[in-house]
N, CA, C and O atoms as a GROMACS GRO file, in nm:
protein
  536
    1UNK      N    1  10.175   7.158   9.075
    1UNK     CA    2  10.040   7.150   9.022
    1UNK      C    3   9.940   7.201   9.126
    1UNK      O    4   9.970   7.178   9.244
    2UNK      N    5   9.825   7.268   9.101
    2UNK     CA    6   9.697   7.331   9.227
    2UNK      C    7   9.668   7.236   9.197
    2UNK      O    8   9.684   7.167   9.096
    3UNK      N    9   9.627   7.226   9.275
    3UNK     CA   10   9.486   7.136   9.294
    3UNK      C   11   9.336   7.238   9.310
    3UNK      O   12   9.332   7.348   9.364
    4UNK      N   13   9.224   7.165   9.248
    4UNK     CA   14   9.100   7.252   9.272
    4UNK      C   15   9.010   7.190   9.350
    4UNK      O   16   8.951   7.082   9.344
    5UNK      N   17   9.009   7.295   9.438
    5UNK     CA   18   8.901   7.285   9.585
    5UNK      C   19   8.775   7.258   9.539
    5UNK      O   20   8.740   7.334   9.448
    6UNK      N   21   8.692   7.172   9.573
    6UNK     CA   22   8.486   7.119   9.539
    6UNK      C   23   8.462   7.207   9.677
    6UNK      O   24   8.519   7.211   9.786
    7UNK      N   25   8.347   7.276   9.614
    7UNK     CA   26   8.215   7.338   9.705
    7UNK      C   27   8.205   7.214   9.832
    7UNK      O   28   8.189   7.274   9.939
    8UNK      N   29   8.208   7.130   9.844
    8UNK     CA   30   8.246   6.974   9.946
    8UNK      C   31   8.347   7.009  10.024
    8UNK      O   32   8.328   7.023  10.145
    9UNK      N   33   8.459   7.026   9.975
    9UNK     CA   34   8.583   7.100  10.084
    9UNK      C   35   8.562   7.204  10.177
    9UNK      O   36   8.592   7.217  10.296
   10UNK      N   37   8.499   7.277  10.092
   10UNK     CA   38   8.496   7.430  10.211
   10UNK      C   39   8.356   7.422  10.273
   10UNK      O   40   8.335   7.519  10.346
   11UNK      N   41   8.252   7.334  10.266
   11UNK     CA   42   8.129   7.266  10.358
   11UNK      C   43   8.206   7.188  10.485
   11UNK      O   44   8.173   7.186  10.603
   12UNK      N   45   8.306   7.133  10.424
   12UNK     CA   46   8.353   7.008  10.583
   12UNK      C   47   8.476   7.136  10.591
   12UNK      O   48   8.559   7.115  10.679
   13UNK      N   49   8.489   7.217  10.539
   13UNK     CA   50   8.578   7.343  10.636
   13UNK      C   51   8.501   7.390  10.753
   13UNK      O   52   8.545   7.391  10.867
   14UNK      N   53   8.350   7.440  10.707
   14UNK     CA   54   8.296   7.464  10.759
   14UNK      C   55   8.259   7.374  10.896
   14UNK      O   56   8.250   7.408  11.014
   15UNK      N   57   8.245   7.274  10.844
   15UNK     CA   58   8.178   7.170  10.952
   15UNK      C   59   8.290   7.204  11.044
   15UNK      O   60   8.269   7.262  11.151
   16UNK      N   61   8.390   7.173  11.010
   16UNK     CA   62   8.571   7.171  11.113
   16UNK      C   63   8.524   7.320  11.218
   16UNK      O   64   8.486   7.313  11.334
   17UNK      N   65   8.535   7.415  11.157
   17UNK     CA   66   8.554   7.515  11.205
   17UNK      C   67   8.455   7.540  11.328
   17UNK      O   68   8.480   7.596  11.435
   18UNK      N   69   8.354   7.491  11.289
   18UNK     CA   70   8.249   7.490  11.376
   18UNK      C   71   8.248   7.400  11.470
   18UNK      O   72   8.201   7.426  11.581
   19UNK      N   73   8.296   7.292  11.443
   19UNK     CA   74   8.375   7.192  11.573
   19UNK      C   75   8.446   7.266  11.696
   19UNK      O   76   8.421   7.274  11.816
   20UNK      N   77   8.540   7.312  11.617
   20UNK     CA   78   8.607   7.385  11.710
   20UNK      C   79   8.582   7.463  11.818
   20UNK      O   80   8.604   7.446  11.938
   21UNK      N   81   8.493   7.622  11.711
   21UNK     CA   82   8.414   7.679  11.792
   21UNK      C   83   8.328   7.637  11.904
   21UNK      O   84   8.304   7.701  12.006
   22UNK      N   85   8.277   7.498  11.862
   22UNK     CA   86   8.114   7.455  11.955
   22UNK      C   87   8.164   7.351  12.050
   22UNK      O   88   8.090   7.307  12.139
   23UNK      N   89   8.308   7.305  12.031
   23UNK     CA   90   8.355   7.194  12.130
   23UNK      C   91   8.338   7.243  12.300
   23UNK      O   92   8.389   7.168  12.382
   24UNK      N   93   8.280   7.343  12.340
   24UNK     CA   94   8.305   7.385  12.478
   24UNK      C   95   8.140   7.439  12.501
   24UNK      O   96   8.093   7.532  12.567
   25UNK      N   97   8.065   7.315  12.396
   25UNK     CA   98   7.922   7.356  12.470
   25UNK      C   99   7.874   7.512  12.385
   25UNK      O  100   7.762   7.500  12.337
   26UNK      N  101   7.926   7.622  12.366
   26UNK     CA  102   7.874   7.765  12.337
   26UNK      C  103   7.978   7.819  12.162
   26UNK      O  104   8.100   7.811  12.149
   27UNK      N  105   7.886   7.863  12.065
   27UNK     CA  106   8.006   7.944  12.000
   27UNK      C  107   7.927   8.084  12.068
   27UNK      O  108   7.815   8.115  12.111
   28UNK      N  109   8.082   8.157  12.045
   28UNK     CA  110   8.089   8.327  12.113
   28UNK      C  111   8.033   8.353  11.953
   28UNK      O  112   8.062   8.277  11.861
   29UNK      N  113   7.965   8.449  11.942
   29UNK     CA  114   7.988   8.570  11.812
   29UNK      C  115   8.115   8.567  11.771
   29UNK      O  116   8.161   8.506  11.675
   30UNK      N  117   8.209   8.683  11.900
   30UNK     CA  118   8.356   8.693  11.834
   30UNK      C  119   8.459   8.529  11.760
   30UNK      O  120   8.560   8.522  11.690
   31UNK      N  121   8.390   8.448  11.806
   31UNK     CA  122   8.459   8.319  11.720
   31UNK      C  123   8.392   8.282  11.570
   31UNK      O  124   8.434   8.205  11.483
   32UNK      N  125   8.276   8.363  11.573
   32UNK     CA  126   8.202   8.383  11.396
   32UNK      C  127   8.292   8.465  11.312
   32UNK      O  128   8.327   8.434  11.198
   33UNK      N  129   8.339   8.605  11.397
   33UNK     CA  130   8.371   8.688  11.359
   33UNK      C  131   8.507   8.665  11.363
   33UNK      O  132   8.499   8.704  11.247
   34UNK      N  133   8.584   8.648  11.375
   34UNK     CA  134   8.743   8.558  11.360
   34UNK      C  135   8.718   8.492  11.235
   34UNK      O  136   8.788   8.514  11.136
   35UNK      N  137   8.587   8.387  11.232
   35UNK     CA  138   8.618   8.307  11.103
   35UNK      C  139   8.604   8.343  10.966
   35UNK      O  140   8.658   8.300  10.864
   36UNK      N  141   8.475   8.479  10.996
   36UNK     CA  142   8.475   8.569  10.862
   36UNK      C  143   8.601   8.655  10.825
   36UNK      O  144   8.636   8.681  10.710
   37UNK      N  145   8.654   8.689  10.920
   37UNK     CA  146   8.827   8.736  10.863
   37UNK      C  147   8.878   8.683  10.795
   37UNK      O  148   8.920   8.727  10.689
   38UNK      N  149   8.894   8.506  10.862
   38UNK     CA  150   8.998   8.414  10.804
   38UNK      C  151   8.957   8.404  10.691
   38UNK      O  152   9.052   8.403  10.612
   39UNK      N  153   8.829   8.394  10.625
   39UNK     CA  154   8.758   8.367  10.539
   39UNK      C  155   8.810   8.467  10.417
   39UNK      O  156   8.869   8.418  10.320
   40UNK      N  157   8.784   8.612  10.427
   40UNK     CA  158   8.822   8.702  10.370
   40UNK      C  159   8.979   8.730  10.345
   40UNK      O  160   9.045   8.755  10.244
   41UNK      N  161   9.011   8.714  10.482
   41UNK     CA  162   9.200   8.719  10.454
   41UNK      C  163   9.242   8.634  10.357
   41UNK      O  164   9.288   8.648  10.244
   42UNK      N  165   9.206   8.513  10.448
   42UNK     CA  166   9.269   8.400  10.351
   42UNK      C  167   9.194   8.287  10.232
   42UNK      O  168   9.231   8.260  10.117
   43UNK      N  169   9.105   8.247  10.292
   43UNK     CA  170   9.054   8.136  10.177
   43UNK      C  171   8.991   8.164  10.095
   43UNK      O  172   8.965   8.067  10.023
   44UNK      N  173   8.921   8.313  10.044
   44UNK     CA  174   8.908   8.326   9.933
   44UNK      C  175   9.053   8.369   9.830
   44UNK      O  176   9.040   8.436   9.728
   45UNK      N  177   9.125   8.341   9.856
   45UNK     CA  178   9.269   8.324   9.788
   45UNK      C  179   9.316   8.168   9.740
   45UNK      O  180   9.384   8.153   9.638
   46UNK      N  181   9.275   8.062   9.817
   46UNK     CA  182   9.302   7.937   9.781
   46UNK      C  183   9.296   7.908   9.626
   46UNK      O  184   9.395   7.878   9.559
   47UNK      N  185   9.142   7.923   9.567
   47UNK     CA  186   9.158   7.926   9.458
   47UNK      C  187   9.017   7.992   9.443
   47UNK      O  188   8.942   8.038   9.529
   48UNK      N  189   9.001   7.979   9.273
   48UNK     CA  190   8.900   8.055   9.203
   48UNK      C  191   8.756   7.982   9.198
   48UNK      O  192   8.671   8.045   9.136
   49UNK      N  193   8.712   7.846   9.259
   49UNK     CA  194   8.604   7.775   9.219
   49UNK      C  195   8.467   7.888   9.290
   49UNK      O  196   8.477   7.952   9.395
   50UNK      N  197   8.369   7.887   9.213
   50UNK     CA  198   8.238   7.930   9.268
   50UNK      C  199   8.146   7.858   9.280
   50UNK      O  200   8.131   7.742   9.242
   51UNK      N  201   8.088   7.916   9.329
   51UNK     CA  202   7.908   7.812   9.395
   51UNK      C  203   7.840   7.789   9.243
   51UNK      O  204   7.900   7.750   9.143
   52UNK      N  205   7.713   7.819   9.254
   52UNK     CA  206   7.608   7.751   9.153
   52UNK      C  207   7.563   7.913   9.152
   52UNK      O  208   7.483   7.928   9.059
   53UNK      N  209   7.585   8.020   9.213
   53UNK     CA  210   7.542   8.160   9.272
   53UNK      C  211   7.657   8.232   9.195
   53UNK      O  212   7.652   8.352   9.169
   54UNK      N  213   7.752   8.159   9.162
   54UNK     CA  214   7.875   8.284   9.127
   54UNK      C  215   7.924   8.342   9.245
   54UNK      O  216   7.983   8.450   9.250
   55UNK      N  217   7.892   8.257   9.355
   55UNK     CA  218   7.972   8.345   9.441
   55UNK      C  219   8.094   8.230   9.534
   55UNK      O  220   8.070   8.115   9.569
   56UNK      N  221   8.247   8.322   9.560
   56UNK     CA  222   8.352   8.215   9.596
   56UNK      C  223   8.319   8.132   9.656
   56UNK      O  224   8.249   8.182   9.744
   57UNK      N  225   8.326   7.992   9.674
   57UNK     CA  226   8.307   7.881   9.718
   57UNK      C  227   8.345   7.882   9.844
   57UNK      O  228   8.293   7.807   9.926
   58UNK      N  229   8.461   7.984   9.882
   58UNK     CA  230   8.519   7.990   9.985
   58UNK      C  231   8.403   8.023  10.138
   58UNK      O  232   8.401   7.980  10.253
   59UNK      N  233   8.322   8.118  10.060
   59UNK     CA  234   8.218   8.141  10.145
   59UNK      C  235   8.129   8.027  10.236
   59UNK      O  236   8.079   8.035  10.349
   60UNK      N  237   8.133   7.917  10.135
   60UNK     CA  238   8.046   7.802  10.225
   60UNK      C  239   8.093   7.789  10.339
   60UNK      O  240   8.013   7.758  10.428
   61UNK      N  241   8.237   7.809  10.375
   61UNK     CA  242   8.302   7.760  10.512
   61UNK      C  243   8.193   7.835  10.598
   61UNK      O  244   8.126   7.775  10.683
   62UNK      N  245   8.177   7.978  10.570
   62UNK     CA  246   8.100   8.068  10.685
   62UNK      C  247   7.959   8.017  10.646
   62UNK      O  248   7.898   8.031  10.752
   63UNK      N  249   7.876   7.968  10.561
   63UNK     CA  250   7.684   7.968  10.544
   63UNK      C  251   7.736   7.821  10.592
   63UNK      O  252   7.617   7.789  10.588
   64UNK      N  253   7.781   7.740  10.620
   64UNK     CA  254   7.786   7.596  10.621
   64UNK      C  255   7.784   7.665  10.828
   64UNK      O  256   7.679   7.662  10.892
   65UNK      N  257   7.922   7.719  10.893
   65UNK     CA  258   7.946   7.738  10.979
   65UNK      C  259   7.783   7.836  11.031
   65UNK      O  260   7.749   7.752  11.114
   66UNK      N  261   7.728   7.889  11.035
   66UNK     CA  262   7.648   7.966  11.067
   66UNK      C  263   7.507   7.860  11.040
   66UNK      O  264   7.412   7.861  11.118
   67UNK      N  265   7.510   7.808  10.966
   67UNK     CA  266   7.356   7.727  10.943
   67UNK      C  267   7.361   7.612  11.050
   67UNK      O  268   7.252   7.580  11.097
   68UNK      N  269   7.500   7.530  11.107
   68UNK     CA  270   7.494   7.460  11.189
   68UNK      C  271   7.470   7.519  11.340
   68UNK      O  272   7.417   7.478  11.443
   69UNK      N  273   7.538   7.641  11.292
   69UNK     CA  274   7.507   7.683  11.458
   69UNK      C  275   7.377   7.758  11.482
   69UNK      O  276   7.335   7.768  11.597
   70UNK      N  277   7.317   7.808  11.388
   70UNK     CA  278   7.164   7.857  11.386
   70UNK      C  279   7.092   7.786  11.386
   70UNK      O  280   7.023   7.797  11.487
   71UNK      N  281   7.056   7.692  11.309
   71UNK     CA  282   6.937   7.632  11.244
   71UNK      C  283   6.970   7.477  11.342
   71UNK      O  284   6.934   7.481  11.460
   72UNK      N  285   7.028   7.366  11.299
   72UNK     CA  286   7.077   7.301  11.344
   72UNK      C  287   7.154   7.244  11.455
   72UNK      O  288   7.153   7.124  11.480
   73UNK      N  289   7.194   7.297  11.494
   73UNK     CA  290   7.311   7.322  11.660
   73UNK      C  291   7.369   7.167  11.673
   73UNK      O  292   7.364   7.089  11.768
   74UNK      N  293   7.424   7.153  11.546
   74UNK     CA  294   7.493   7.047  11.532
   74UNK      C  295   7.579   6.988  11.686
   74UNK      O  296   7.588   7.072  11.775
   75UNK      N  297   7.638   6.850  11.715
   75UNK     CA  298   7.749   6.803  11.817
   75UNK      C  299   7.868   6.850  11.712
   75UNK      O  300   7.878   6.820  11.593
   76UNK      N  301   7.949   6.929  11.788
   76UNK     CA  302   8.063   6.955  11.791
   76UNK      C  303   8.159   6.786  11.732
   76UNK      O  304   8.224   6.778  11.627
   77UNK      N  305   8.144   6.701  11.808
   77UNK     CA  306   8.214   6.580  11.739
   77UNK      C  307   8.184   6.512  11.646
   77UNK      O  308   8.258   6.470  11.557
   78UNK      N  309   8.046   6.490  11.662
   78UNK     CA  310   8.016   6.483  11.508
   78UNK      C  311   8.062   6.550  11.380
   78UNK      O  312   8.072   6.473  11.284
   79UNK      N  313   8.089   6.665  11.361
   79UNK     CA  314   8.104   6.756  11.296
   79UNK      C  315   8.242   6.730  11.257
   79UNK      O  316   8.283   6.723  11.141
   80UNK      N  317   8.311   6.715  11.366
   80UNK     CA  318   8.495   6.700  11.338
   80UNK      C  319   8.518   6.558  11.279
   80UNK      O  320   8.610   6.518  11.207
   81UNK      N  321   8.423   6.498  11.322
   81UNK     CA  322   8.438   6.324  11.249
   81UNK      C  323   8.370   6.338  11.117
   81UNK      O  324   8.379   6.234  11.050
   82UNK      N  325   8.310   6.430  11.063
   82UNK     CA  326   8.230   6.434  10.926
   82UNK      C  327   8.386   6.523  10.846
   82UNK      O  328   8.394   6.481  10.731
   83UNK      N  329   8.462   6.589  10.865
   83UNK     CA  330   8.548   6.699  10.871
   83UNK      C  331   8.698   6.578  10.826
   83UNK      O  332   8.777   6.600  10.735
   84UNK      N  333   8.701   6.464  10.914
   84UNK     CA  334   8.793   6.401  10.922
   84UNK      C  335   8.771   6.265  10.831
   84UNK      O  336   8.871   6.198  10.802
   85UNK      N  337   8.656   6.229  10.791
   85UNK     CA  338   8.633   6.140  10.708
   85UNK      C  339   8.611   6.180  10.586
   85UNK      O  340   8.609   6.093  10.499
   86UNK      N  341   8.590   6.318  10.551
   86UNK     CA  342   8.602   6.406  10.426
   86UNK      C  343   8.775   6.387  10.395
   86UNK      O  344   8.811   6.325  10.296
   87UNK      N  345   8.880   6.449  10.496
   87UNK     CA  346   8.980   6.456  10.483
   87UNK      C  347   9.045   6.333  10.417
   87UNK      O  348   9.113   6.343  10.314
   88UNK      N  349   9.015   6.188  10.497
   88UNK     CA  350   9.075   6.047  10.464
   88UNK      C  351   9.020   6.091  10.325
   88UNK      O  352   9.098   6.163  10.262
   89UNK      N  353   8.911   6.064  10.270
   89UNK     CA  354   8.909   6.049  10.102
   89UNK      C  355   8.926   6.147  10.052
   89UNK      O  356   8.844   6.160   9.960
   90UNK      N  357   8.975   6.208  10.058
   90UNK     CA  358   8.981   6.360   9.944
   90UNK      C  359   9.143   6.386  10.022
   90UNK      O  360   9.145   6.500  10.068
   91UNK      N  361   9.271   6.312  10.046
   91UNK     CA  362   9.372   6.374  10.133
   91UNK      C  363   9.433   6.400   9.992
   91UNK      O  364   9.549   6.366  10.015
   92UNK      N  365   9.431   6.435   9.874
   92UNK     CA  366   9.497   6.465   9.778
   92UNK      C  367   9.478   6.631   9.783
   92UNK      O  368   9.582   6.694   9.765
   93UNK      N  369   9.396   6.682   9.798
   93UNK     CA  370   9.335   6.809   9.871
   93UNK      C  371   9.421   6.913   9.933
   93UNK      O  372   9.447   7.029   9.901
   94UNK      N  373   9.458   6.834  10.035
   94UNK     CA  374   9.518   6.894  10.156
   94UNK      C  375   9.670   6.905  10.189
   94UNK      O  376   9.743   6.858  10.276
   95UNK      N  377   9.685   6.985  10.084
   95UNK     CA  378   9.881   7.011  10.062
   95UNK      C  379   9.924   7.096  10.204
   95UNK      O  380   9.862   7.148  10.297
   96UNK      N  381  10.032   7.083  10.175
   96UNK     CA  382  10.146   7.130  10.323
   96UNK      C  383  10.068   7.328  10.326
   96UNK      O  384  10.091   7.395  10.427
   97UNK      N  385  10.014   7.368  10.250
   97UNK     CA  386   9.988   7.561  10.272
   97UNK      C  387   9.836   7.482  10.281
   97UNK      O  388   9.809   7.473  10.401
   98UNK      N  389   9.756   7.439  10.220
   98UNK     CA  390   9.624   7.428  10.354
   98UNK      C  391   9.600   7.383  10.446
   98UNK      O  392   9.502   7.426  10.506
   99UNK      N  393   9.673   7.281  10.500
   99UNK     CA  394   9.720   7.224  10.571
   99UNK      C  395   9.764   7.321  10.707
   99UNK      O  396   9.757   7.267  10.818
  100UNK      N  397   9.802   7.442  10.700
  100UNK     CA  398   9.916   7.492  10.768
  100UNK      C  399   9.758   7.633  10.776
  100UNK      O  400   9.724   7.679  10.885
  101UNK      N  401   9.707   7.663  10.678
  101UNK     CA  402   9.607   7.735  10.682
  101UNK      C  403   9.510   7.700  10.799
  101UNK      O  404   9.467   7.772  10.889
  102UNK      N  405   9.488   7.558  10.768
  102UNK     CA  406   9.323   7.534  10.843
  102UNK      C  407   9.363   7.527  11.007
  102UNK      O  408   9.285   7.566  11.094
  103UNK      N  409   9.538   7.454  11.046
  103UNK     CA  410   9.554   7.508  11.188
  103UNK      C  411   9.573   7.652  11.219
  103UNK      O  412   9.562   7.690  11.336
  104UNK      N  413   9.595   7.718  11.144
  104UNK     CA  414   9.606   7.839  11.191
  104UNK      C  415   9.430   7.950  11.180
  104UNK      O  416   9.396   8.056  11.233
  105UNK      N  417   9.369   7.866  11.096
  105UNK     CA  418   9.169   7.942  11.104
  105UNK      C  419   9.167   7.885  11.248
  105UNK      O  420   9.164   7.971  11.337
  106UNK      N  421   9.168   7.766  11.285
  106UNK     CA  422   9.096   7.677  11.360
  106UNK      C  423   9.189   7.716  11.494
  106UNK      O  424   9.143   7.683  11.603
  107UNK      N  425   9.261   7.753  11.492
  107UNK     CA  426   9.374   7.799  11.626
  107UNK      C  427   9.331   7.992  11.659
  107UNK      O  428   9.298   8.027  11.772
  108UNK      N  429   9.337   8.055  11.585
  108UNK     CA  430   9.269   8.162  11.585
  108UNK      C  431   9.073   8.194  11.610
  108UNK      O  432   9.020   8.299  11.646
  109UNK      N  433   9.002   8.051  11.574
  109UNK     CA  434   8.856   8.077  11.647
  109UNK      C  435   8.878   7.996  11.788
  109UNK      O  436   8.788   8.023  11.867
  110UNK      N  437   8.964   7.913  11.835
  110UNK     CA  438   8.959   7.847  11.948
  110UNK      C  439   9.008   7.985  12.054
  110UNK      O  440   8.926   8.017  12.139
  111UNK      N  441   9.138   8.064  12.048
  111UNK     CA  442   9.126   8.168  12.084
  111UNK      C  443   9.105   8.283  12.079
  111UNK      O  444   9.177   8.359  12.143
  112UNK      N  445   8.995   8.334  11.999
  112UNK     CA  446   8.904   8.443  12.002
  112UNK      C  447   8.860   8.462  12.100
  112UNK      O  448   8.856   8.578  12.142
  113UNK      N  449   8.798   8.332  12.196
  113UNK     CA  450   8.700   8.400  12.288
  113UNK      C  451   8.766   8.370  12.429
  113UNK      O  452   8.766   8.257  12.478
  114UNK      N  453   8.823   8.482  12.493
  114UNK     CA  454   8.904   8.478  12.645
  114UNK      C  455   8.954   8.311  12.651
  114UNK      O  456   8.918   8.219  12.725
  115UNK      N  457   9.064   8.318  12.526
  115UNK     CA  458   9.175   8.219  12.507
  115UNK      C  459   9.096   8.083  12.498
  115UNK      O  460   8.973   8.075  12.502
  116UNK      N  461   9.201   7.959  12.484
  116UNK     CA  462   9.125   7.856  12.447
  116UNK      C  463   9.174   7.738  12.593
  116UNK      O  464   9.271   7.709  12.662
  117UNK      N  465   8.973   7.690  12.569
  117UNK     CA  466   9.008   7.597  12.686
  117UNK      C  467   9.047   7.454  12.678
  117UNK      O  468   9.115   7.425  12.579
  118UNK      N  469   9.020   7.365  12.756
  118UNK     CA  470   9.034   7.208  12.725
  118UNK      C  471   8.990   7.136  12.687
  118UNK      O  472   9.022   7.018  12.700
  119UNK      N  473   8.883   7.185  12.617
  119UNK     CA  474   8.829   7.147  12.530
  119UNK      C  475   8.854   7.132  12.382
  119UNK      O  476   8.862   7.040  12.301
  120UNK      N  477   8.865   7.278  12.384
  120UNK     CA  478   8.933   7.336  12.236
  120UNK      C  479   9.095   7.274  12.187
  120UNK      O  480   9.134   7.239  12.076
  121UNK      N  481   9.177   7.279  12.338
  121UNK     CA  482   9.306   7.264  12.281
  121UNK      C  483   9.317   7.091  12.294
  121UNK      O  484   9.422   7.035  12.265
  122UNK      N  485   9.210   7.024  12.335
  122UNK     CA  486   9.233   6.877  12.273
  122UNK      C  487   9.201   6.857  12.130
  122UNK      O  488   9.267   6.804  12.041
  123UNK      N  489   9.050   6.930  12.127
  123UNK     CA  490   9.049   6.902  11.916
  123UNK      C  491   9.138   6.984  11.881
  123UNK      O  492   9.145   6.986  11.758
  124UNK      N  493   9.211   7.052  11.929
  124UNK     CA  494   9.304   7.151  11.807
  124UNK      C  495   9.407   7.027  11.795
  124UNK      O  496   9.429   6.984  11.682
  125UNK      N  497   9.496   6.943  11.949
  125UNK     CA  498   9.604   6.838  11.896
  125UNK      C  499   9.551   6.747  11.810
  125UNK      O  500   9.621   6.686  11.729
  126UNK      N  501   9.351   6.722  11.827
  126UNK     CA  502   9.369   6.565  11.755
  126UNK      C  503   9.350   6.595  11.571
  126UNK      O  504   9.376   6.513  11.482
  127UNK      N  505   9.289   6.760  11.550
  127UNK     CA  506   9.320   6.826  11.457
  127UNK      C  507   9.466   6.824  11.386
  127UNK      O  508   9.489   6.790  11.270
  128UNK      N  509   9.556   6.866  11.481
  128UNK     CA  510   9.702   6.876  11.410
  128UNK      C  511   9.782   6.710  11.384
  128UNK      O  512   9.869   6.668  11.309
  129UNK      N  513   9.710   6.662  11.472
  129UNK     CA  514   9.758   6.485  11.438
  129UNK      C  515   9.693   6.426  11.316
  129UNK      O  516   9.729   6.316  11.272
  130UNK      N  517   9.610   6.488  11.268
  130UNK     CA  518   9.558   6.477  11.160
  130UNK      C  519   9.549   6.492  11.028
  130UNK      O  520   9.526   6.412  10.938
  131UNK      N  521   9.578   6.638  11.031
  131UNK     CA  522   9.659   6.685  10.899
  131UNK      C  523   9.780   6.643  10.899
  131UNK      O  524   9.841   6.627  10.794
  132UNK      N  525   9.837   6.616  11.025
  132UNK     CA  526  10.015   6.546  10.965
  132UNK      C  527   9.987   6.408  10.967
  132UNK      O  528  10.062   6.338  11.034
  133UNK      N  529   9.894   6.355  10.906
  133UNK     CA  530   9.845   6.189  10.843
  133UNK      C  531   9.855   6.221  10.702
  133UNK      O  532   9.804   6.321  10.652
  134UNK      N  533   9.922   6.131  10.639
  134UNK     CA  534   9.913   6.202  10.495
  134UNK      C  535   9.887   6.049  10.415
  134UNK      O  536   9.872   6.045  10.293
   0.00000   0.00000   0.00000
């Protein structure tokens, strides 16, 4: 059975992603630009839901990711704890292929920018300890 992704999912994608990126104090550009790939490669493939715009839902991950880091300049932990308390109630969501997706977005913007530091590769474990909570 799919399951169908809420415009809510790919907002706390966003939030996640941007955790990641911002956990070391700075996002690079090239870690924006990593996530608009992933974005295009992959999660507009998840499924078919759209905005209120007609446009893929998938997109919020990047206007959600870009409005925190423009407008807002959200905490990085905050963000992963909004990301992770989305996850606890909605874990019906998060099957073994998104699951396997979001470490591999979130492992690919941590090393975009001249590899990932210790910062990054602690939320990436408490990330992967996470999705394998089921």
């Amino acid at each position: 059975m799919t399951k169908k992704m809420t415009i809510s999912f790919y907002r706390n994608l966003g939030k996640l992603f941007y955790a990641i990126a911002a956990v070391d104090g700075e996002v690079n550009p090239i870690e924006f630009t990593k996530l608009k790939t992933a974005v295009k490669s992959h999660w507009l493939e998840v499924d078919a839901i759209e905005d209120t715009f007609g446009t893929d839902a998938a997109y919020q991950i990047e206007i959600v990711f870009d409005w925190l880091n423009e407008v807002e300049n959200f905490e990085a932990q905050t963000c992963f704890e909004d990301f992770v308390s989305y996850k606890r109630a909605q874990g019906h969501l998060f099957t073994e292929p998104v699951r396997k997706l979001i470490m591999e977005t979130a492992t690919a913007i941590a090393y975009a920018f001249s590899g990932v530091n210790k910062s990054e590769l602690s939320l990436l474990a408490k990330l992967d300890m996470e999705l394998k909570k089921i």
